[in-house]
Each structure stands twice: as structure tokens, then as C-alpha cells.
N, C-alpha and C positions, 0 to 999 in steps of 0.2 A: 356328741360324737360316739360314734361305736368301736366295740373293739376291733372290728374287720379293718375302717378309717384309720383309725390308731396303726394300726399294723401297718397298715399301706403306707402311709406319709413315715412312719421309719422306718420301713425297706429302703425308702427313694434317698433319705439323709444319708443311712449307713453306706449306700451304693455310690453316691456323689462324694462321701467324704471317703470310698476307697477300701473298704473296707470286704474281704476278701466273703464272707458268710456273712450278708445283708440280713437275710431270711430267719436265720438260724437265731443270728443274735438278737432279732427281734423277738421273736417268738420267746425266748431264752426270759427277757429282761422284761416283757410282758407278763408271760405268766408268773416272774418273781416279783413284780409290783403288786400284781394282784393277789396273790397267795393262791393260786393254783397250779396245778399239776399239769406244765406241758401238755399231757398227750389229753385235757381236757379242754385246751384253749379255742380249739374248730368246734366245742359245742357253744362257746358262749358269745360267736362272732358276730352274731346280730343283734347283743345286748348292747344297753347304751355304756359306757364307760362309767364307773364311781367317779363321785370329783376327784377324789385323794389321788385315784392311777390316774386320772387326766391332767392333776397337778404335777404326780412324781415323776410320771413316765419317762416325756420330753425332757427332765432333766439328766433321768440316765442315759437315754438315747446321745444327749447331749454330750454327755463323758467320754462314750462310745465312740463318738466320731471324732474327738478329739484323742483319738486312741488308747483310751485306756482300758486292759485289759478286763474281759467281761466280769472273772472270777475277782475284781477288784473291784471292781462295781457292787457286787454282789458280798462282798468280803469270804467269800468259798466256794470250793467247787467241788460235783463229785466224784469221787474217785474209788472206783471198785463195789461199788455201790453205797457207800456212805459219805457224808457231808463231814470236807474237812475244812477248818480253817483259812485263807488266803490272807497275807499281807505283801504290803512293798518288802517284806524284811525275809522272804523266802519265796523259793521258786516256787510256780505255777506246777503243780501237780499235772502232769500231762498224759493222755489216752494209751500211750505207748510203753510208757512206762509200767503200764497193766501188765506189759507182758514178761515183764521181771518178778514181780510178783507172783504170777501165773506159774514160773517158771521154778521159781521158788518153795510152790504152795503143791509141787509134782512131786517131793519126797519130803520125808519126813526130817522134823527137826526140833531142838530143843531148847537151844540158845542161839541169838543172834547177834551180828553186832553189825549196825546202820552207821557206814563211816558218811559223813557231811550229812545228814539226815535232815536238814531245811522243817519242814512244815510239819516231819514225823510220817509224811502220809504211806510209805514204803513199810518201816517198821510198826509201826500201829495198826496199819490193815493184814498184815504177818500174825502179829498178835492177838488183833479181834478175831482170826479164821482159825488159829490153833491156841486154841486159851488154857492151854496145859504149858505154855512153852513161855522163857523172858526176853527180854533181851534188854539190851545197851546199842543206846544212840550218841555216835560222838558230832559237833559242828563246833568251829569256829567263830560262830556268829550268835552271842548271848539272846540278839533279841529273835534271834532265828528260835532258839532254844525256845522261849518264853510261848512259840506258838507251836511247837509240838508239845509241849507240858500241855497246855490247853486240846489239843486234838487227842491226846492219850488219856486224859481226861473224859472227857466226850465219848470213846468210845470204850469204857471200860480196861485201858490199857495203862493206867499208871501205874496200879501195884506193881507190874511186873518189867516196865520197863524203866531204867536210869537216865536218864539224859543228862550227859555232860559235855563241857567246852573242852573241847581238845584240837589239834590241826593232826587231822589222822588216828594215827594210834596212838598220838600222847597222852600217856598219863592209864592208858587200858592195861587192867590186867587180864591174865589166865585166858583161856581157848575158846574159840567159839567151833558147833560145826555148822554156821553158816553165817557166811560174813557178806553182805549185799552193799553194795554203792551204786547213785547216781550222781557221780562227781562232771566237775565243768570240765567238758569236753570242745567246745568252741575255740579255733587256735583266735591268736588277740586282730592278727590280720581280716580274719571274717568280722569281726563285732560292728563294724562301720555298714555292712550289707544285711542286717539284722532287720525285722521287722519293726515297728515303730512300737511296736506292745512292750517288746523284751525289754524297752527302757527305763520300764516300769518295775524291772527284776533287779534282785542283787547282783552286781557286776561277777562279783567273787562266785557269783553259785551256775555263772552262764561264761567264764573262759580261766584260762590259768596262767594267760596272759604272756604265753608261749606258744606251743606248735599244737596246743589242747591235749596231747598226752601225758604233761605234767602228773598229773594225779594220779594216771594209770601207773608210774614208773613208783610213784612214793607207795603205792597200795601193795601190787605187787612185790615188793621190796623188802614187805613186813609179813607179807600173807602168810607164809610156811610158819611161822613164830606165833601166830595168833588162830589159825584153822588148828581141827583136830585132826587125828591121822582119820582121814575117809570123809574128812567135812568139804564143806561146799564154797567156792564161790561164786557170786552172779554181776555180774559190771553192767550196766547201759553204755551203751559206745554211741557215737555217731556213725550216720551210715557208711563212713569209710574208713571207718579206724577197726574195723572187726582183725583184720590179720595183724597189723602193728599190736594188740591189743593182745592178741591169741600168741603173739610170739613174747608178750610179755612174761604171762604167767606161764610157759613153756621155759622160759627160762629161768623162772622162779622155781622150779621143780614138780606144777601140777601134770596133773597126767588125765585123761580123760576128757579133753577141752574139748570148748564145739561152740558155734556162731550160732544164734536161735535170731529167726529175724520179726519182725511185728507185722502185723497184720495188713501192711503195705509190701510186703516183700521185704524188706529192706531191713539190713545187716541193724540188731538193735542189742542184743541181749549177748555176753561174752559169759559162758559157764567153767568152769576146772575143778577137779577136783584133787585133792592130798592122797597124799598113796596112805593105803590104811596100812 
């Protein structure tokens, strides 16, 4: 069998079993079977397959269609350009989420603090991009912890960053000037119309098992108490919570607020700032 075959016959699985990017995730789990690099896999399509990918393949393919997310296949995915961690025990690092980051990495800063911080991948790629700066990761979730300690690791960010169990700011001292979260934003009435992947995520890191602004209320709540005068903060919202979300921290006392959307158009990124 060739690679070209190979590809073709799990297009036609992942497409039959419903799967929204057939193509993608073939290509994806192909070229991680085999140890190469994506945009080299169209040179090797009329090679015959190794046994071992013609052994493994089908089996991930297999996963695949019985939905399981690719980056868990995979145990990582990347993000921002580096290779981070993935388990069931933290969220799926997602494309969009680049743009908090992004948004983040447009002014300067020296300390951070990553509230529910899941995989690390938010504060660690923060840290890898400005390696003069530390920060403090707080989560809920020990085993969540155990795999951003391993990602800060990985990419040169342990010296400088903490990670501890707290729900929030418990347990945080002293100021950051720039405080970032991707907190669960899914109110608990959506979770049932979920994609079949997300099942594969921690409940806790995908809704708040209210109207999804839960967390938005407990963040901003603390935020003036923990920003410096002039420091930053950045939220990931869902695409329709930008104004409820902008009228939070407005009434928390930031000033300078503003809806940054991703690269879909779509309302992603909630910025404010502390009056200096």
C-alpha cells in the first residue's frame, strides 16, 4: 500500500464517520505516524508505506472516527509555534486562543498571572517569547497542574514560572501587570449541543455550569486587587459574551477596554486596563 492509498481509504472513514476535516486529519495523523513534517507528505505519496505506519495508522484513524480528539491521539498539539502537551486532564489548546496571546505579546510586561491555566500553554508561550519576564499560574485541577509543570519544562519556562492549585486567586499574592485567563465560558444549557470531541475535555475547563459568565464575574471581582496601577488585563470570551464581559470589568473600575476579535471576525479577546 502506498502512502497516496493510505490517505485515501482514511479520507473516506473519517468522512463516513462525520467528521468535520476528513482531509486535514488525515494528513495530520499520517504524517505523525510516520515522523514527518506535513508539508513533506505530497513528496512521499507514491512511496509504499513502512510496515509499522501500515500497522499504526488504521489504528489512529480508528480513534479518529470514533471521535477522539486528534491532539489526544497525538498526546500534543501546536500552539504558537511550539509543541505542547495534551491530556484528557486539560483543555485542547485552540488556534484562537493565539490571539490572546498575540494580544498580550503587543506590549510590554514583566509579570503575569495565568488564572485556570490548564496545559500552561497561554503562560509558557508568554514566557518563552519574553524570557526576561515570570509569572504565576493558578488551576484548580492538580492533574491539570502536573501537565503545565511538564510544558514549562519543555520549553524552558520553569525557573520562572509557579504553578499552583488555587480556584482563582486563592491563595495569590502581590500584583501582576498582566493577568490573562481562558476560563470556561460555555453556559451548562449549551454542553448537550457540543461537538462529540469536547467529551474528551475536562467538564470544569469547558462551562461553569451556569449562564458561562460565572468566572468572568469571580475574575473581575479581584482584578483591581491583583493588576498594577496601568497593568493589563486579557479574557478569551465566546463570541457573544464580548459586551456582558466589557461591561464587567467597566464596572470593576478598568478603563481603556476594547473587544479584539480572531481571526474569524468573531468577538474573541476582552482587553482593560487599571488606571495608572
Amino acid at each position: 500500500m502506498t502512502y497516496a492509498e493510505a490517505l485515501a481509504r482514511a479520507v473516506a472513514q473519517l468522512r463516513e464517520a462525520g467528521i468535520e476535516t476528513p482531509q486535514l486529519d488525515a494528513r495530520v495523523l499520517l504524517a505523525a505516524c510516520s515522523g514527518i513534517k506535513r508539508g513533506r507528505l505530497t513528496l512521499c505519496l507514491v512511496d509504499a508505506l513502512p510496515e509499522e505506519v501500515e500497522f499504526f495508522y488504521p489504528q489512529m484513524i480508528a480513534e479518529r472516527c470514533q471521535r477522539r480528539p486528534v491532539s489526544h491521539i497525538l498526546k500534543g498539539r501546536e500552539f504558537y509555534g511550539r509543541w505542547f502537551e495534551v491530556t484528557p486532564d486539560v483543555l485542547d489548546p485552540r488556534p484562537e486562543t493565539e490571539c490572546l496571546v498575540a494580544a498580550a505579546l503587543s506590549q510590554p510586561f514583566a509579570e503575569v498571572l495565568d488564572l485556570g491555566t490548564g496545559s500552561g500553554a497561554i503562560v509558557v508561550t508568554l514566557l518563552a517569547e519574553r524570557v526576561q519576564a515570570t509569572g504565576v499560574g493558578t488551576d484548580i485541577s492538580r492533574a491539570a497542574l502536573k501537565v503545565a509543570r511538564r510544558n514549562a519544562a519543555a520549553h524552558g519556562a520553569e525557573g520562572r514560572l509557579w504553578l499552583t492549585g488555587a480556584d482563582w486567586y486563592g491563595g495569590i499574592g502581590g500584583r501582576f501587570d498582566l493577568i490573562v485567563s481562558n476560563p470556561p465560558y460555555i453556559a451548562a444549557h449549551e454542553m448537550a449541543g457540543l461537538a462529540p470531541e469536547l467529551s474528551h475535555e475536562p467538564r470544569l475547563a469547558l462551562t461553569d455550569e451556569g449562564d458561562g459568565l460565572g468566572a468572568y464575574r469571580r475574575i473581575a471581582s479581584g482584578v483591581v486587587d491583583y493588576l498594577m496601577p496601568g497593568g493589563r488585563v486579557l479574557l478569551e470570551i465566546g463570541p457573544m459574551q464580548g459586551a456582558a464581559v466589557y461591561g464587567l470589568l467597566a464596572a470593576a473600575g478598568l478603563v481603556m477596554i476594547a473587544v479584539h476579535p480572531d481571526l474569524d471576525g468573531r468577538d474573541r479577546v476582552v482587553a482593560g486596563h487599571l488606571p495608572a
